[in-house]
matplotlib code that plots the C-alpha trace (Angstrom):
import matplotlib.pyplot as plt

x = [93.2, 91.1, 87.3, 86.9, 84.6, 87.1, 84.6, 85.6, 87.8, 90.6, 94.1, 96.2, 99.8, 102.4, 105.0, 108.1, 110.7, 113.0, 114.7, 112.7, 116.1, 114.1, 113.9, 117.8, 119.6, 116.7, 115.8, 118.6, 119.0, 119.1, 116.4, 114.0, 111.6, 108.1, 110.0, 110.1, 107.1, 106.1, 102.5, 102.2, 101.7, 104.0, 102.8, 105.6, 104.2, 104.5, 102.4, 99.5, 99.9, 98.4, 96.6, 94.4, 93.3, 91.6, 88.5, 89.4, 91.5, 92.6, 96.2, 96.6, 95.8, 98.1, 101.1, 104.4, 107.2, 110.1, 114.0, 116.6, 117.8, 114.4, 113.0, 113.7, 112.6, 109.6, 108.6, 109.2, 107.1, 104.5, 103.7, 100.1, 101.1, 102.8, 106.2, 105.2, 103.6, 106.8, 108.1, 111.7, 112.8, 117.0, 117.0, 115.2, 113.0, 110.7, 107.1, 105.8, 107.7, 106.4, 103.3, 103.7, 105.4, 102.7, 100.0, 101.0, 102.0, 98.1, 96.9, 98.7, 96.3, 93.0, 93.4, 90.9, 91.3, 91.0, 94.1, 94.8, 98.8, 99.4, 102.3, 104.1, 105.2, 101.7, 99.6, 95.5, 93.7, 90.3, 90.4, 86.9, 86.5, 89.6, 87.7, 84.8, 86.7, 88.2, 85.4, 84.1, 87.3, 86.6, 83.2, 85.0, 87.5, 84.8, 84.0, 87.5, 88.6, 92.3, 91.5, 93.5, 92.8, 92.3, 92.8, 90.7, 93.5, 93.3, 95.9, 98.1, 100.4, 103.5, 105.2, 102.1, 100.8, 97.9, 94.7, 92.9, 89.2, 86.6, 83.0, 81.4, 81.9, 78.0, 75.8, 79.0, 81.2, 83.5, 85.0, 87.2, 90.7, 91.8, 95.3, 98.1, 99.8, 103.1, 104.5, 102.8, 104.4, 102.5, 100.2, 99.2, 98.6, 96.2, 94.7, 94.0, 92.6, 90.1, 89.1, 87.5, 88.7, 91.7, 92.7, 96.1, 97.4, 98.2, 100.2, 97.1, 95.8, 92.6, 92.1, 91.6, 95.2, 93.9, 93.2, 96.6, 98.7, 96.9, 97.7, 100.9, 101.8, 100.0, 102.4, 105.4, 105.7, 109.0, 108.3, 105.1, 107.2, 109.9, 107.7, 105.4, 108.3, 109.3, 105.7, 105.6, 108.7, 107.4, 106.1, 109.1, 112.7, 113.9, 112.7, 115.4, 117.3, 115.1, 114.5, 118.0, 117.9, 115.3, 115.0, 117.8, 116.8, 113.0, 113.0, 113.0, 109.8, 107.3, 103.4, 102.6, 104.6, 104.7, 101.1, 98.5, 99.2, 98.7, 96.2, 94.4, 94.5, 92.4, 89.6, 90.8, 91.8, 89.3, 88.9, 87.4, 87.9, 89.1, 88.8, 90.3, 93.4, 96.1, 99.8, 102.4, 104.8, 107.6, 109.7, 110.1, 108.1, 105.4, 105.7, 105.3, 102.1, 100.9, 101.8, 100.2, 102.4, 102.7, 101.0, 103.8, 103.8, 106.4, 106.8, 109.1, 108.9, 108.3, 106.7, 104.6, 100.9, 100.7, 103.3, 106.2, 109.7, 112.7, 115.9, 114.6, 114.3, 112.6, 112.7, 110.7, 110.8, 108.1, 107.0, 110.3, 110.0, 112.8, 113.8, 115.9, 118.3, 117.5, 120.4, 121.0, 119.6, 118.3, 118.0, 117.0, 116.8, 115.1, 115.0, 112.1, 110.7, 113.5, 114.4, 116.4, 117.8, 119.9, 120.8, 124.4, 126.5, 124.2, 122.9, 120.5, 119.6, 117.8, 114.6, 111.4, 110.7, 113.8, 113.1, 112.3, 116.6, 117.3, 117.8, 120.5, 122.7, 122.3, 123.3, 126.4, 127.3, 127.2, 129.4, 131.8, 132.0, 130.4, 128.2, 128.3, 126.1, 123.7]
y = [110.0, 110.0, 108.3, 106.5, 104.1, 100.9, 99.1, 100.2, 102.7, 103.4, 102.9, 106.0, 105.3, 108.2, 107.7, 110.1, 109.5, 112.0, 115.1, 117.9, 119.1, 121.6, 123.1, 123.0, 124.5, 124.2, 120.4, 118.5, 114.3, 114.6, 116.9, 116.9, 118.8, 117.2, 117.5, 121.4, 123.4, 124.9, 124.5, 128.4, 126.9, 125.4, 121.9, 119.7, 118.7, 115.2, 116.8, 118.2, 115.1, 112.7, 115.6, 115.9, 111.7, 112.4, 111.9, 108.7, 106.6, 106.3, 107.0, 103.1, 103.0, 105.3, 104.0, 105.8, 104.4, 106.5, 105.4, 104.8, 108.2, 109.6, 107.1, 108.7, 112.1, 110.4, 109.2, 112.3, 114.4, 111.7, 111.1, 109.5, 106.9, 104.0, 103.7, 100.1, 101.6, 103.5, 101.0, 101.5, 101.1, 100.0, 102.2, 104.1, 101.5, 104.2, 104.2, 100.9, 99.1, 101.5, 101.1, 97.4, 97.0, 99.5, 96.9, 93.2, 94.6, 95.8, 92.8, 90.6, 92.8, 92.9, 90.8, 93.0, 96.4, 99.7, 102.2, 105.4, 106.0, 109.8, 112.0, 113.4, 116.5, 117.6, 120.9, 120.9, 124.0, 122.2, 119.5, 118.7, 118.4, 116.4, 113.8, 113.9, 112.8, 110.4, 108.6, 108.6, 107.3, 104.4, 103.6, 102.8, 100.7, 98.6, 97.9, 96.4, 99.4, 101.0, 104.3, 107.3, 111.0, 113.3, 117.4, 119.6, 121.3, 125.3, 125.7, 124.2, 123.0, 121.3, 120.0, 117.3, 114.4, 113.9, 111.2, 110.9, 110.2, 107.7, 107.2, 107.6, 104.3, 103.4, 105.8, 108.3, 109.9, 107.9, 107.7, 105.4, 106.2, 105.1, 106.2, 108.1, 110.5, 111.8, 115.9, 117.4, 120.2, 123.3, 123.0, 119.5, 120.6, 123.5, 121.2, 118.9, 121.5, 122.8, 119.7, 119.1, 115.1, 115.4, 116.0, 116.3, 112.9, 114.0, 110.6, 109.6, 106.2, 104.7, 100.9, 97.5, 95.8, 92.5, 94.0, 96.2, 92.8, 90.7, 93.6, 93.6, 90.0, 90.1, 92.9, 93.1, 89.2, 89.3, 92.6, 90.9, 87.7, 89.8, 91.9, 88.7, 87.3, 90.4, 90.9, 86.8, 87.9, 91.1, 89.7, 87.5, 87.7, 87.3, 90.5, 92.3, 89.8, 89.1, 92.5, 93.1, 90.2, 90.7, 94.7, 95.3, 93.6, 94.5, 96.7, 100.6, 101.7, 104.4, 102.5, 104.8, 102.6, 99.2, 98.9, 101.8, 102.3, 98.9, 98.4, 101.3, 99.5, 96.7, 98.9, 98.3, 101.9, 104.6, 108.4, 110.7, 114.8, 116.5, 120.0, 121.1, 122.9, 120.8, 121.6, 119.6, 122.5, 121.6, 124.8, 127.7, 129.9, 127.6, 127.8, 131.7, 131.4, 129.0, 131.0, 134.2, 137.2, 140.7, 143.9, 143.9, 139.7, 139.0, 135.6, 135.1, 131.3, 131.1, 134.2, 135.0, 135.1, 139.2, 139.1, 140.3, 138.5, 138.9, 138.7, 139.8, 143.4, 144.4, 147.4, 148.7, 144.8, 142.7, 139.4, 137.6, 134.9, 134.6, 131.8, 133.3, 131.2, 131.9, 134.2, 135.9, 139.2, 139.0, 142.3, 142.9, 146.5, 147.7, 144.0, 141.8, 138.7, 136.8, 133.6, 134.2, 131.0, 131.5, 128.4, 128.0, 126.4, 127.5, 130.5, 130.7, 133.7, 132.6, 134.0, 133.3, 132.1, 129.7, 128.4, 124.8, 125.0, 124.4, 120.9, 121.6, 123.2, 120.1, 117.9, 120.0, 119.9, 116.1, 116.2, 117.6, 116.0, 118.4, 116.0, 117.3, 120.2, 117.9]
z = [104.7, 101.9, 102.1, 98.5, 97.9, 97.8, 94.8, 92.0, 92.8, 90.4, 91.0, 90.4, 89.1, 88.8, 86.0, 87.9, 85.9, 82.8, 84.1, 81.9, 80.5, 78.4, 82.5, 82.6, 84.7, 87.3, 86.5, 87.0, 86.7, 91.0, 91.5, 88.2, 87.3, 89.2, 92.5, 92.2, 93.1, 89.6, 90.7, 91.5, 95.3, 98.0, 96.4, 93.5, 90.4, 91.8, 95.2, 93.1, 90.6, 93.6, 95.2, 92.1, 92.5, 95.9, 94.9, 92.4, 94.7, 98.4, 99.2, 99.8, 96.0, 95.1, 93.0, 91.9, 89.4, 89.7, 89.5, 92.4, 92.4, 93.2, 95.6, 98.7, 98.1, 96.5, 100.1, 101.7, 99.3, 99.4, 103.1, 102.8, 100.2, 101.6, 100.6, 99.4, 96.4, 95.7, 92.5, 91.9, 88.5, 88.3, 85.2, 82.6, 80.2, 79.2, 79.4, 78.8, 81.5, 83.8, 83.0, 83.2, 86.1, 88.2, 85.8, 87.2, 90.9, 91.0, 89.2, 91.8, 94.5, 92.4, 88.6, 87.2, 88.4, 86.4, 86.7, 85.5, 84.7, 84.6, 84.1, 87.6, 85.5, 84.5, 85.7, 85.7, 86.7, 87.0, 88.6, 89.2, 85.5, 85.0, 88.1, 85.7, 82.5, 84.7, 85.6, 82.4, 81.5, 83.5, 81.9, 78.7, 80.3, 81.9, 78.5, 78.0, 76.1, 76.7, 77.3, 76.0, 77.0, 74.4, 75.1, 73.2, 71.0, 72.0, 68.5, 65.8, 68.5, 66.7, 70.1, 70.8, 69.2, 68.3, 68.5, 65.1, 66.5, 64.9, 65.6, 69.6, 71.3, 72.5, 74.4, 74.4, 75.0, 74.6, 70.7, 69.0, 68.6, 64.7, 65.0, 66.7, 64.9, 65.2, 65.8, 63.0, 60.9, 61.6, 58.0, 59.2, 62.9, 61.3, 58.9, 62.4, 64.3, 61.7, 61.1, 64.5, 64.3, 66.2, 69.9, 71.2, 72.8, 76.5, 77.6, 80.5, 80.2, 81.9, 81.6, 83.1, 84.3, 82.9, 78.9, 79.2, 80.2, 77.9, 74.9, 76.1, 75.3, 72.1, 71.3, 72.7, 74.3, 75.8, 77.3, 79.2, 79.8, 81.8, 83.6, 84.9, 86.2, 87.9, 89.4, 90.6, 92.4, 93.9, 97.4, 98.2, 99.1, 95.2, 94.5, 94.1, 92.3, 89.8, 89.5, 88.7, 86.2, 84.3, 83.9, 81.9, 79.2, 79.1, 75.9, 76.1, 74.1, 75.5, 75.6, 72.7, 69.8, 72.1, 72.7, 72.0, 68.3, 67.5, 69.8, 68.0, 64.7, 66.2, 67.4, 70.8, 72.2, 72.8, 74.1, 76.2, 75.1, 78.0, 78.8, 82.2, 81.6, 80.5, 80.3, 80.2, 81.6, 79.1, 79.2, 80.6, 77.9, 78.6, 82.8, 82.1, 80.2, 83.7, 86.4, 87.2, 86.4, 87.1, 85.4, 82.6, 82.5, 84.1, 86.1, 89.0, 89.9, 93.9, 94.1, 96.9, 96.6, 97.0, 94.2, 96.3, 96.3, 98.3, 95.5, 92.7, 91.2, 88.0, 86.4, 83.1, 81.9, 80.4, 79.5, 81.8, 83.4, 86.1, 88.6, 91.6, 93.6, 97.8, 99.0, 95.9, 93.8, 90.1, 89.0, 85.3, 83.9, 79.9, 79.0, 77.5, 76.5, 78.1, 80.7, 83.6, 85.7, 88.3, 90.2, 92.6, 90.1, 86.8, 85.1, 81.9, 80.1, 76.5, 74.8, 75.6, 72.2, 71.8, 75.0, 73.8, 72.4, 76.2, 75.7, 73.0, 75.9, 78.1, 74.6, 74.5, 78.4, 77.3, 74.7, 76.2, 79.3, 81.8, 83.5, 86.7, 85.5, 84.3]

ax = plt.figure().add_subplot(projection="3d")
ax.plot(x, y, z, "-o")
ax.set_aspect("equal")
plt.show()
Protein backbone atom coordinates (compact mmCIF):
# COMPACT_ATOMS: atom_id res chain seq x y z
CA UNK A 1 0.00 0.00 0.00
CA UNK A 2 1.29 3.20 -0.82
CA UNK A 3 2.25 5.91 2.19
CA UNK A 4 1.10 9.51 0.67
CA UNK A 5 0.58 12.25 2.59
CA UNK A 6 -3.42 12.33 2.56
CA UNK A 7 -3.32 16.60 2.66
CA UNK A 8 -3.01 17.56 -0.42
CA UNK A 9 -2.43 14.72 -2.11
CA UNK A 10 -3.60 14.53 -5.77
CA UNK A 11 -6.13 12.36 -7.05
CA UNK A 12 -5.04 10.33 -10.04
CA UNK A 13 -7.71 9.57 -12.62
CA UNK A 14 -7.07 7.08 -15.59
CA UNK A 15 -9.04 7.83 -18.74
CA UNK A 16 -9.03 3.67 -20.22
CA UNK A 17 -11.13 3.93 -22.90
CA UNK A 18 -10.52 3.79 -27.41
CA UNK A 19 -9.14 0.60 -28.81
CA UNK A 20 -5.73 2.04 -30.45
CA UNK A 21 -6.85 0.67 -33.82
CA UNK A 22 -3.61 2.16 -35.31
CA UNK A 23 -2.30 -1.30 -32.96
CA UNK A 24 -4.84 -3.51 -35.03
CA UNK A 25 -4.72 -6.58 -35.23
CA UNK A 26 -3.16 -6.72 -31.63
CA UNK A 27 -5.60 -4.00 -30.04
CA UNK A 28 -8.90 -5.04 -30.41
CA UNK A 29 -12.48 -3.33 -29.02
CA UNK A 30 -12.29 -6.54 -26.24
CA UNK A 31 -8.84 -6.37 -25.36
CA UNK A 32 -7.30 -2.77 -26.32
CA UNK A 33 -4.37 -1.57 -26.41
CA UNK A 34 -3.48 -0.26 -22.44
CA UNK A 35 -4.38 -3.81 -21.31
CA UNK A 36 -1.35 -5.36 -23.31
CA UNK A 37 2.03 -5.22 -21.84
CA UNK A 38 3.84 -2.81 -24.35
CA UNK A 39 5.74 -1.39 -21.43
CA UNK A 40 9.04 -3.52 -22.37
CA UNK A 41 8.08 -5.31 -18.75
CA UNK A 42 5.46 -7.84 -17.48
CA UNK A 43 3.46 -4.48 -16.42
CA UNK A 44 0.08 -3.00 -19.06
CA UNK A 45 0.18 0.41 -20.05
CA UNK A 46 -2.81 0.72 -17.66
CA UNK A 47 -0.26 -1.22 -14.88
CA UNK A 48 2.65 1.26 -15.27
CA UNK A 49 -0.07 4.15 -15.90
CA UNK A 50 -1.06 3.88 -11.93
CA UNK A 51 2.37 2.49 -11.05
CA UNK A 52 3.95 5.80 -12.05
CA UNK A 53 1.28 7.89 -9.39
CA UNK A 54 2.86 6.15 -6.35
CA UNK A 55 4.39 8.83 -5.06
CA UNK A 56 1.31 11.50 -5.96
CA UNK A 57 -1.59 9.59 -4.64
CA UNK A 58 -2.55 6.51 -2.48
CA UNK A 59 -4.18 3.58 -4.25
CA UNK A 60 -7.51 4.67 -2.36
CA UNK A 61 -7.08 7.82 -4.51
CA UNK A 62 -6.69 6.16 -7.47
CA UNK A 63 -9.55 6.61 -10.09
CA UNK A 64 -10.17 4.76 -13.43
CA UNK A 65 -12.99 5.63 -16.19
CA UNK A 66 -13.10 2.87 -18.49
CA UNK A 67 -16.39 1.28 -20.38
CA UNK A 68 -18.48 -1.95 -19.52
CA UNK A 69 -16.57 -4.02 -21.69
CA UNK A 70 -13.34 -3.30 -19.84
CA UNK A 71 -14.44 -3.18 -16.32
CA UNK A 72 -13.60 -6.46 -15.18
CA UNK A 73 -10.25 -6.95 -16.47
CA UNK A 74 -9.75 -3.39 -15.13
CA UNK A 75 -10.03 -4.86 -11.51
CA UNK A 76 -7.98 -7.64 -12.09
CA UNK A 77 -5.07 -5.74 -13.51
CA UNK A 78 -5.63 -3.20 -10.79
CA UNK A 79 -5.59 -5.07 -7.52
CA UNK A 80 -4.59 -2.21 -4.96
CA UNK A 81 -7.31 0.23 -6.29
CA UNK A 82 -10.62 -0.45 -4.96
CA UNK A 83 -12.97 -1.56 -7.43
CA UNK A 84 -15.18 1.46 -6.17
CA UNK A 85 -12.99 3.80 -7.99
CA UNK A 86 -13.52 1.76 -11.14
CA UNK A 87 -16.23 4.40 -13.05
CA UNK A 88 -18.04 2.60 -15.69
CA UNK A 89 -19.05 4.58 -18.55
CA UNK A 90 -22.49 2.88 -20.49
CA UNK A 91 -20.77 4.14 -23.67
CA UNK A 92 -18.12 6.15 -25.33
CA UNK A 93 -18.81 10.18 -24.68
CA UNK A 94 -15.36 10.97 -25.20
CA UNK A 95 -13.06 12.90 -23.07
CA UNK A 96 -14.88 15.47 -21.34
CA UNK A 97 -17.49 13.26 -19.73
CA UNK A 98 -14.83 11.32 -18.41
CA UNK A 99 -13.19 13.81 -17.05
CA UNK A 100 -16.31 15.02 -15.54
CA UNK A 101 -17.73 12.12 -14.28
CA UNK A 102 -14.11 11.12 -12.35
CA UNK A 103 -14.44 15.39 -11.37
CA UNK A 104 -18.02 15.42 -9.41
CA UNK A 105 -17.56 11.66 -7.99
CA UNK A 106 -14.19 13.23 -6.19
CA UNK A 107 -15.77 16.50 -5.50
CA UNK A 108 -18.67 14.62 -3.71
CA UNK A 109 -15.48 13.11 -1.41
CA UNK A 110 -13.34 16.30 -1.12
CA UNK A 111 -15.25 19.71 -3.05
CA UNK A 112 -11.92 21.14 -3.60
CA UNK A 113 -9.50 18.64 -4.47
CA UNK A 114 -6.77 18.72 -7.12
CA UNK A 115 -6.67 15.70 -9.77
CA UNK A 116 -4.62 14.83 -12.41
CA UNK A 117 -6.59 12.96 -15.45
CA UNK A 118 -3.97 11.00 -17.49
CA UNK A 119 -3.96 8.79 -20.50
CA UNK A 120 -3.94 4.70 -19.63
CA UNK A 121 -2.17 4.23 -23.06
CA UNK A 122 0.76 6.44 -22.27
CA UNK A 123 4.69 5.33 -21.67
CA UNK A 124 7.24 7.62 -19.43
CA UNK A 125 10.72 6.54 -19.06
CA UNK A 126 11.39 8.96 -16.10
CA UNK A 127 9.24 8.94 -13.84
CA UNK A 128 10.77 10.84 -11.15
CA UNK A 129 10.83 13.78 -13.37
CA UNK A 130 7.24 13.28 -14.63
CA UNK A 131 6.40 13.25 -10.26
CA UNK A 132 8.30 16.54 -10.36
CA UNK A 133 6.18 18.21 -13.18
CA UNK A 134 3.40 16.88 -11.43
CA UNK A 135 3.75 18.54 -8.42
CA UNK A 136 4.48 21.57 -9.97
CA UNK A 137 1.50 21.05 -11.81
CA UNK A 138 -0.30 21.22 -8.80
CA UNK A 139 1.05 24.57 -7.62
CA UNK A 140 -0.65 26.17 -10.51
CA UNK A 141 -3.80 24.58 -9.91
CA UNK A 142 -3.83 25.82 -6.34
CA UNK A 143 -3.86 29.01 -8.04
CA UNK A 144 -7.17 28.11 -9.65
CA UNK A 145 -5.46 27.54 -12.90
CA UNK A 146 -6.46 24.38 -15.25
CA UNK A 147 -3.46 22.96 -15.82
CA UNK A 148 -2.35 21.45 -19.16
CA UNK A 149 1.03 19.53 -19.68
CA UNK A 150 3.18 20.69 -22.18
CA UNK A 151 6.07 18.17 -23.83
CA UNK A 152 9.13 19.68 -24.88
CA UNK A 153 8.79 18.96 -28.83
CA UNK A 154 12.06 16.61 -29.79
CA UNK A 155 10.77 17.60 -33.81
CA UNK A 156 8.25 18.81 -36.31
CA UNK A 157 5.85 16.18 -35.15
CA UNK A 158 2.67 16.46 -37.40
CA UNK A 159 0.55 13.72 -35.38
CA UNK A 160 0.32 16.04 -32.06
CA UNK A 161 -1.19 19.21 -31.14
CA UNK A 162 0.26 21.71 -29.94
CA UNK A 163 0.07 24.39 -26.84
CA UNK A 164 0.96 28.01 -28.10
CA UNK A 165 2.70 29.37 -24.74
CA UNK A 166 2.25 32.99 -23.27
CA UNK A 167 4.08 34.75 -20.54
CA UNK A 168 5.34 32.60 -17.01
CA UNK A 169 2.47 32.58 -14.63
CA UNK A 170 4.14 34.24 -11.22
CA UNK A 171 7.42 33.10 -9.66
CA UNK A 172 7.40 30.20 -12.64
CA UNK A 173 7.33 27.91 -14.07
CA UNK A 174 4.34 27.78 -14.78
CA UNK A 175 3.26 29.77 -18.26
CA UNK A 176 0.09 30.76 -19.74
CA UNK A 177 -1.46 28.81 -22.33
CA UNK A 178 -2.95 31.41 -25.15
CA UNK A 179 -4.21 28.72 -27.44
CA UNK A 180 -4.52 25.19 -28.64
CA UNK A 181 -3.65 24.45 -31.89
CA UNK A 182 -4.62 21.85 -34.10
CA UNK A 183 -2.25 18.94 -36.25
CA UNK A 184 -0.05 21.17 -37.92
CA UNK A 185 1.22 20.62 -41.51
CA UNK A 186 4.88 19.77 -41.32
CA UNK A 187 6.00 23.75 -42.47
CA UNK A 188 3.91 24.94 -39.50
CA UNK A 189 5.09 22.26 -37.05
CA UNK A 190 8.82 23.45 -38.10
CA UNK A 191 7.99 26.94 -37.99
CA UNK A 192 6.58 25.86 -34.09
CA UNK A 193 9.53 24.13 -33.05
CA UNK A 194 12.01 26.79 -34.06
CA UNK A 195 10.22 29.12 -32.54
CA UNK A 196 10.72 27.82 -29.01
CA UNK A 197 6.82 29.10 -28.15
CA UNK A 198 5.18 25.93 -28.57
CA UNK A 199 5.08 22.53 -26.77
CA UNK A 200 3.25 19.52 -27.91
CA UNK A 201 -0.28 19.12 -26.04
CA UNK A 202 0.10 15.59 -24.41
CA UNK A 203 -3.83 15.20 -23.29
CA UNK A 204 -2.67 15.26 -19.03
CA UNK A 205 -4.57 17.67 -17.02
CA UNK A 206 -3.80 18.87 -13.39
CA UNK A 207 -6.47 20.99 -11.64
CA UNK A 208 -8.89 21.69 -8.81
CA UNK A 209 -12.37 19.60 -9.28
CA UNK A 210 -14.19 22.76 -8.11
CA UNK A 211 -12.60 25.37 -11.12
CA UNK A 212 -12.94 22.33 -13.81
CA UNK A 213 -16.87 21.89 -12.85
CA UNK A 214 -17.43 25.43 -12.50
CA UNK A 215 -15.68 25.88 -16.29
CA UNK A 216 -17.66 23.27 -17.27
CA UNK A 217 -21.00 24.86 -16.73
CA UNK A 218 -19.79 28.10 -18.09
CA UNK A 219 -19.07 26.08 -21.20
CA UNK A 220 -20.81 23.39 -21.94
CA UNK A 221 -24.01 23.78 -19.35
CA UNK A 222 -26.02 20.80 -20.17
CA UNK A 223 -22.94 18.68 -20.16
CA UNK A 224 -22.37 19.85 -16.33
CA UNK A 225 -26.13 19.68 -15.63
CA UNK A 226 -26.16 15.86 -16.65
CA UNK A 227 -23.20 14.89 -15.10
CA UNK A 228 -24.29 16.67 -11.48
CA UNK A 229 -27.19 14.65 -11.55
CA UNK A 230 -25.37 11.58 -12.34
CA UNK A 231 -22.78 12.27 -9.46
CA UNK A 232 -25.88 13.23 -6.78
CA UNK A 233 -26.94 9.73 -7.71
CA UNK A 234 -23.66 8.05 -7.30
CA UNK A 235 -23.92 6.89 -3.57
CA UNK A 236 -27.54 5.67 -3.70
CA UNK A 237 -29.60 2.85 -5.15
CA UNK A 238 -30.62 5.16 -8.36
CA UNK A 239 -27.33 4.98 -9.63
CA UNK A 240 -27.63 2.94 -12.22
CA UNK A 241 -30.73 4.31 -13.45
CA UNK A 242 -29.91 7.61 -13.66
CA UNK A 243 -26.90 6.65 -15.08
CA UNK A 244 -28.56 5.02 -17.74
CA UNK A 245 -30.82 8.08 -18.24
CA UNK A 246 -28.81 10.67 -18.28
CA UNK A 247 -25.44 9.45 -20.17
CA UNK A 248 -26.66 8.97 -23.40
CA UNK A 249 -27.45 12.19 -24.01
CA UNK A 250 -24.36 13.98 -22.34
CA UNK A 251 -22.65 15.28 -25.57
CA UNK A 252 -19.50 13.49 -27.12
CA UNK A 253 -16.69 16.23 -27.20
CA UNK A 254 -13.07 15.48 -26.00
CA UNK A 255 -12.13 18.34 -22.96
CA UNK A 256 -9.82 19.85 -25.54
CA UNK A 257 -12.77 21.75 -27.67
CA UNK A 258 -15.53 21.53 -24.67
CA UNK A 259 -13.59 23.24 -22.09
CA UNK A 260 -9.67 23.91 -22.37
CA UNK A 261 -9.73 25.98 -25.63
CA UNK A 262 -12.13 28.25 -24.40
CA UNK A 263 -10.98 28.20 -21.16
CA UNK A 264 -7.54 29.26 -22.75
CA UNK A 265 -9.06 32.36 -24.27
CA UNK A 266 -9.94 33.61 -20.80
CA UNK A 267 -6.48 33.33 -19.38
CA UNK A 268 -7.68 30.56 -17.35
CA UNK A 269 -5.53 27.42 -18.53
CA UNK A 270 -1.80 27.27 -17.85
CA UNK A 271 1.45 24.94 -18.41
CA UNK A 272 4.16 23.23 -17.10
CA UNK A 273 7.14 21.96 -19.90
CA UNK A 274 7.66 18.52 -19.34
CA UNK A 275 10.59 16.60 -20.16
CA UNK A 276 10.56 12.91 -18.98
CA UNK A 277 10.11 10.84 -22.00
CA UNK A 278 6.77 10.95 -23.40
CA UNK A 279 5.11 8.69 -25.93
CA UNK A 280 1.92 8.27 -26.57
CA UNK A 281 2.79 4.63 -28.21
CA UNK A 282 0.35 5.30 -31.16
CA UNK A 283 1.61 2.70 -33.66
CA UNK A 284 3.59 0.15 -34.11
CA UNK A 285 6.54 2.24 -35.91
CA UNK A 286 6.43 4.23 -32.89
CA UNK A 287 6.40 1.03 -30.14
CA UNK A 288 9.67 0.06 -32.15
CA UNK A 289 11.46 3.30 -31.56
CA UNK A 290 10.31 2.48 -27.36
CA UNK A 291 11.36 -0.78 -26.86
CA UNK A 292 14.80 -1.87 -26.80
CA UNK A 293 15.83 -3.76 -29.92
CA UNK A 294 18.45 -5.95 -31.11
CA UNK A 295 21.98 -5.19 -32.71
CA UNK A 296 20.21 -4.79 -36.27
CA UNK A 297 16.99 -2.86 -34.56
CA UNK A 298 14.81 -5.22 -34.55
CA UNK A 299 11.88 -5.34 -31.83
CA UNK A 300 10.06 -8.42 -30.90
CA UNK A 301 7.24 -7.34 -28.50
CA UNK A 302 7.41 -9.74 -25.26
CA UNK A 303 10.81 -10.32 -25.56
CA UNK A 304 12.70 -11.50 -22.77
CA UNK A 305 15.12 -9.30 -20.95
CA UNK A 306 18.45 -11.25 -22.40
CA UNK A 307 16.76 -10.65 -25.78
CA UNK A 308 15.92 -14.30 -26.44
CA UNK A 309 12.38 -15.44 -27.55
CA UNK A 310 10.87 -18.67 -28.07
CA UNK A 311 8.72 -18.35 -31.74
CA UNK A 312 10.40 -16.12 -33.44
CA UNK A 313 13.42 -16.46 -35.87
CA UNK A 314 15.25 -13.70 -37.67
CA UNK A 315 17.52 -13.94 -40.15
CA UNK A 316 19.85 -10.99 -41.90
CA UNK A 317 16.63 -8.54 -41.12
CA UNK A 318 16.73 -5.06 -39.71
CA UNK A 319 14.76 -2.41 -38.32
CA UNK A 320 11.31 -5.10 -37.79
CA UNK A 321 9.36 -4.88 -35.24
CA UNK A 322 7.37 -8.28 -34.82
CA UNK A 323 4.61 -9.33 -32.43
CA UNK A 324 4.39 -13.29 -32.13
CA UNK A 325 1.34 -15.12 -31.11
CA UNK A 326 2.31 -17.95 -28.09
CA UNK A 327 2.38 -21.44 -29.83
CA UNK A 328 3.41 -20.31 -33.10
CA UNK A 329 6.82 -19.44 -35.24
CA UNK A 330 7.48 -16.06 -37.00
CA UNK A 331 10.21 -16.49 -39.05
CA UNK A 332 11.36 -13.52 -41.34
CA UNK A 333 14.31 -13.99 -43.75
CA UNK A 334 16.31 -10.73 -46.17
CA UNK A 335 13.40 -8.50 -45.12
CA UNK A 336 13.52 -4.82 -43.55
CA UNK A 337 11.94 -1.99 -42.17
CA UNK A 338 8.70 -3.88 -41.82
CA UNK A 339 5.61 -4.84 -39.03
CA UNK A 340 4.87 -8.22 -38.44
CA UNK A 341 1.47 -9.15 -36.33
CA UNK A 342 0.59 -12.38 -35.88
CA UNK A 343 -2.47 -12.91 -33.69
CA UNK A 344 -4.96 -16.39 -33.92
CA UNK A 345 -7.51 -15.06 -36.11
CA UNK A 346 -5.19 -11.95 -37.65
CA UNK A 347 -2.04 -11.30 -39.37
CA UNK A 348 -0.41 -7.83 -40.34
CA UNK A 349 2.52 -7.37 -42.49
CA UNK A 350 2.76 -3.36 -43.53
CA UNK A 351 5.87 -0.91 -43.48
CA UNK A 352 7.26 0.64 -40.85
CA UNK A 353 6.69 3.93 -42.36
CA UNK A 354 2.93 3.53 -43.34
CA UNK A 355 2.30 2.24 -40.09
CA UNK A 356 0.04 5.08 -38.94
CA UNK A 357 -2.53 3.58 -42.39
CA UNK A 358 -3.43 0.75 -39.90
CA UNK A 359 -6.49 2.37 -38.93
CA UNK A 360 -7.64 2.47 -42.70
CA UNK A 361 -7.69 -1.52 -42.51
CA UNK A 362 -9.89 -1.52 -39.43
CA UNK A 363 -12.22 1.38 -41.51
CA UNK A 364 -12.46 -1.26 -44.26
CA UNK A 365 -13.11 -4.40 -41.97
CA UNK A 366 -16.06 -1.97 -40.99
CA UNK A 367 -17.34 -1.39 -44.14
CA UNK A 368 -17.68 -4.36 -45.01
CA UNK A 369 -19.08 -6.00 -42.29
CA UNK A 370 -16.17 -7.90 -40.64
CA UNK A 371 -16.78 -6.87 -37.13
CA UNK A 372 -15.83 -9.75 -35.52
CA UNK A 373 -12.13 -8.91 -36.40
CA UNK A 374 -12.46 -5.71 -34.90
Amino acid sequence: MRMIEQQGALYGVVLAGGTGTRLWPLSRAGHPKFLHPLTGTDASLLQATVDRMDQLSSSDRVFVVTGVAHAAEVVRQLTEVPADNVLIEPSPRDSCAAIALAAAVIARREPEAIMGAFASDHLIADKAQFTRVIQQAMGGARQGLLMTLGITPTRPETGYGYLECGSVVGDGPVMAVQEFKEKPTYDVAESYVKSGNYLWNAGMFVWRVDVFLAELSRQQPQLAAGISRIAQAWDSPAREEVLGEVWPTLPRISVDYAVMEGAATVGRVGTIPGDFGWNDVGDFHTLGEVLVSDHAGNVVVGNEADGSKAGVLLRETENLVVVPTPGRLVAALGVRDLVIVDTPDAVLVCPRDRAQEVKSLVDALKDTDRLHYI
